[in-house]
N, C-alpha and C positions, 0 to 999 in steps of 0.2 A: 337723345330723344327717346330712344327703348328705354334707358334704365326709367325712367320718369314714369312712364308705362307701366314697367312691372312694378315699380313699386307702388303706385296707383290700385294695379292686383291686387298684390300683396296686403294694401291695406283694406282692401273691401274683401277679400278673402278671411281676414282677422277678425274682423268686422261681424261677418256671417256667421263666422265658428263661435265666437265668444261676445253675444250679445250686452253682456253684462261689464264687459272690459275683464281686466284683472283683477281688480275687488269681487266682482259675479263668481270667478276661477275659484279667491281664497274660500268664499260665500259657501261653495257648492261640492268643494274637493279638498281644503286642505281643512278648515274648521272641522269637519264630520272628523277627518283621519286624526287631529291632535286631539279629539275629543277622547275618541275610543283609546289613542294610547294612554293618555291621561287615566282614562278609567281601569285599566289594563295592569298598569304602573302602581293603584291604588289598592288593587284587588290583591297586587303583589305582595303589598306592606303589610303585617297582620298591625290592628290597632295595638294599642302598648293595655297592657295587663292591667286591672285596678290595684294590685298590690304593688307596682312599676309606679302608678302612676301620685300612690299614695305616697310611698316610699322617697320621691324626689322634692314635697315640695318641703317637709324640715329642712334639706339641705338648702334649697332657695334663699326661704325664711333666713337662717342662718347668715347667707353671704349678704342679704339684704342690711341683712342687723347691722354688721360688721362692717360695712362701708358706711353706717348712717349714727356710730357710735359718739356720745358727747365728747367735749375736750377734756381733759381730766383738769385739775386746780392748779397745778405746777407749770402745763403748756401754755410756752405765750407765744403769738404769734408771729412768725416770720414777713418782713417785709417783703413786698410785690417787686420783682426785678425792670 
């Protein structure tokens, strides 16, 4: 009979503390704090350099070519297993 009681408390005391449930909590406490670390984290990284970022896409270009290369006259095709 008590424990029914306090938990009865218990829950109206939850209740009054965190109106919004635990979505109101992530809402109001945890969003703001992953935000600033987030931004934190960002400030951390310097952006990549123009001559870094010129510098990498020949080599992209390249691996793109090179996977997308025709068959040459002599290859025939292997049969599907």
């Amino acid at each position: 009979g008590v424990l029914v009681f306090l938990l009865g408390r218990l829950f109206h005391a939850v209740v009054m503390a965190f109106p919004k449930g635990l979505a109101g909590l992530y809402d109001s406490h945890l969003k703001p704090r992953l935000a600033r670390r987030k931004a934190r984290r960002s400030a951390e990284i310097p952006p990549p350099s123009p001559e870094t970022a010129v510098a990498a896409v020949p080599v992209a270009v390249a691996a793109r070519e090179a996977d997308t290369q025709p068959l040459s006259a002599d290859a025939t095709p292997r049969p599907a297993h």
